[in-house]
N, C-alpha and C positions, 0 to 999 in steps of 0.2 A: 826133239828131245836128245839128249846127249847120254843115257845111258846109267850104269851102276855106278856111286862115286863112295870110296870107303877113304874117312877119314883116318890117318896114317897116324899117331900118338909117338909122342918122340920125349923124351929126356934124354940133355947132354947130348945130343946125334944120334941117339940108339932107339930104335925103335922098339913100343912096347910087345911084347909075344900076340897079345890078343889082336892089335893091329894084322900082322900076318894071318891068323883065323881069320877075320872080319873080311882080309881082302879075298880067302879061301872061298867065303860065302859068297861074298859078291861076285866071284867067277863063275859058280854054280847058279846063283839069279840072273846072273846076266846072259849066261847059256841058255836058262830058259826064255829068257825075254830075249832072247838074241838080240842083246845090246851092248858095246862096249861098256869094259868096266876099266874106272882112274882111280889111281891112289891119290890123295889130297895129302901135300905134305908140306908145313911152315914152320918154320925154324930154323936151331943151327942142323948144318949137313944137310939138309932136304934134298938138295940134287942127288945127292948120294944114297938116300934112302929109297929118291925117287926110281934112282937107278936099281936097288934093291926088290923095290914092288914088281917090278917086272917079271923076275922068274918065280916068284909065288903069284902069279896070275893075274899080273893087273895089265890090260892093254896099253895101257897109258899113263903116266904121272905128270899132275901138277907143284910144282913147287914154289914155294916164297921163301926166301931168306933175309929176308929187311928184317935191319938192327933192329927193330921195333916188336919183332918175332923170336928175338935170340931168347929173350926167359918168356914163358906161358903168361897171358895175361889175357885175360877172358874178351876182353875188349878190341883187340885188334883183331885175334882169331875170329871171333864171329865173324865181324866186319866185314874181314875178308872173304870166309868162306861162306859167306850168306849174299854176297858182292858177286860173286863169282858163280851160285849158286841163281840167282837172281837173270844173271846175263846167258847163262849156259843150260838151262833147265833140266836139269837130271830127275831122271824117274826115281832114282831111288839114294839115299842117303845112307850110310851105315858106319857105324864105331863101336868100338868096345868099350862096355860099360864098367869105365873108371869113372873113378874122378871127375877128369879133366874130360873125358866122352861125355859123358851127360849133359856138363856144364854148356860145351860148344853145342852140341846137339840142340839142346834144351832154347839157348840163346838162339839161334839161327832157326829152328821152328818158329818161335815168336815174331822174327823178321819176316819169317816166310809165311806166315800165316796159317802153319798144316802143323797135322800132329806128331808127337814123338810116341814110339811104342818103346819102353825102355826094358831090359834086362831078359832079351829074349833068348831061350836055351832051344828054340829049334824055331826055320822056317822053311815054307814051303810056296811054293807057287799055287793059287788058284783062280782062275779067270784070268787072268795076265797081273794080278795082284800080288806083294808079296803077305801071307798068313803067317806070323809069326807067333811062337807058343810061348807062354811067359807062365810063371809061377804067379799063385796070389795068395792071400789069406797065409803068409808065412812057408810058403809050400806046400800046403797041404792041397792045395787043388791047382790046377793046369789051366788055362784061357787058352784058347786059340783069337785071336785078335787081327782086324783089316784095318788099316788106316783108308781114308775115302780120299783124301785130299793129293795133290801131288805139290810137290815129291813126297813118297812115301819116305820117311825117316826111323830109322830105330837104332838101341844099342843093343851088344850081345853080350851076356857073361864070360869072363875069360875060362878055358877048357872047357867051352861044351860045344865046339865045334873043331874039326879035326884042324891040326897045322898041316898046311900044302906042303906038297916035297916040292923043294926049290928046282926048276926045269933050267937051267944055265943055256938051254939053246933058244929062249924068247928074247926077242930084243925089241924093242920099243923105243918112244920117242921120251922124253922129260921136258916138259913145258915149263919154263919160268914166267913169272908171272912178278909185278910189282904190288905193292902191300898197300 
């Protein structure tokens, strides 16, 4: 198993806010599971972003920057990170639920065969599992939710988990990777 892997969301090179939360959470999962946690990052700047996830707590970054990654398009992004996912077997999957989080999420579940838990505003560890707490019925009621399959996958709301304070003395490796 390779560990916690948080999908990195980028426009233009900048990474989105909830990306840093996401990878915040998967420090704190992967501390529990004591497992390496990687930022997943395709695009323009990814090495640089990649270099970025590291002092908000990511042990590791993978990056693809193939022209074919420069604008978002659902189709390669999966490809890749369900490709990569496939060969590397990560316990757990995580993004923030935008957009473009859901979509690749969502996409790359169905390659993988396991479930997504999407738009979770809290989770926790139990059994070596991650439980994650999600809104239903419009908010008026709370789920605590297990996905059974591996890799666990979910997305999280942006602001319902804290931003890391950037640690500038972590340094880390950044993997390129081809698309």
């Amino acid at each position: 198993m390779s560990g916690v892997w948080v999908y990195v969301e980028q426009h233009e090179g900048k990474a989105a806010n909830v990306s840093w939360e996401a990878v915040g959470l998967g420090r704190a999962l992967g501390d529990g599971l004591k497992q390496p946690v990687s930022a997943i990052i395709f695009g323009t700047n990814a090495a640089a972003l990649g270099k970025e996830a590291i002092p908000h707590g990511a042990d590791k970054a993978i990056a693809c920057e193939d022209a074919t990654l420069a604008d978002y398009r659902l189709e390669p992004y999966a490809a890749l990170l369900s490709k990569l996912a496939k060969e590397r077997q990560p316990d757990v999957i995580l993004a923030g639920a935008t957009t473009r989080g859901r979509d690749v999420l969502g996409a790359v579940a169905v390659d993988l065969e396991c479930g997504l838990i999407a738009d979770g505003i809290g989770a926790e560890l139990a059994n070596g599992k991650v439980m994650v707490t999600r809104p239903v019925y419009a908010g008026k009621l709370m789920c605590k939710v297990v996905s059974s399959g591996t890799p666990q996958m979910l997305t999280i709301r942006n602001r319902t988990f804290p931003m890391p304070v950037a640690d500038s003395s972590r340094s880390a490796e950044v993997e390129t990777v081809s698309a």
